[in-house]
C-alpha positions, -999 to 999 in steps of 0.1 A, spaced: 331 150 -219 315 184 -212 283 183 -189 257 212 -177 256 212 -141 231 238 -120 240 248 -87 217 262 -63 220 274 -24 195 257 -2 180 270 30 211 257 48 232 278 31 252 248 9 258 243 -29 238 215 -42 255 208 -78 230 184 -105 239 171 -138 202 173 -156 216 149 -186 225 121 -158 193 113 -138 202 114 -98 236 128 -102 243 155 -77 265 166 -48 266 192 -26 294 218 -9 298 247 17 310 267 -13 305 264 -52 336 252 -57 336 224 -34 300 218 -47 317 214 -82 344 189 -73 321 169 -52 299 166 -88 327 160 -106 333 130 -85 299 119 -87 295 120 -121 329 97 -121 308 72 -100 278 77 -121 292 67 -156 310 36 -139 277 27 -120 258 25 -152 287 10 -176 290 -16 -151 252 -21 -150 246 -26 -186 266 -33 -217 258 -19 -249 240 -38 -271 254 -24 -303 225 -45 -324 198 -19 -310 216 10 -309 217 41 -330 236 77 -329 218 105 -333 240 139 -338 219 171 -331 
């Protein structure tokens, strides 16, 4: 699965890392690297959050390819 992720410096001087398709996914580092493997581990957590949360109802879903 490829995701965007934005990284930014705050005033603090650390990497915040969001993922703008997964709403409240971020992390944070001292560097951008350790920003980016702190996301990657939050986005792990994220997808198992929501699959646990809800199951698919295959009856009301549809793809869409773009």
């Amino acid at each position: 699965m490829k995701l965007h992720v934005v990284i930014d410096q705050d005033e603090a001087g650390y990497y915040v890392a969001e993922v703008p398709a997964l709403p409240g996914c971020l992390s944070q580092g001292k560097t951008q690297e350790e920003a980016l493997v702190n996301v990657k581990e939050a986005i792990e957590g994220w997808l198992e959050v929501m699959e646990a949360k809800s199951q698919l109802d295959t009856r009301r879903t549809v793809e869409v390819v773009v």
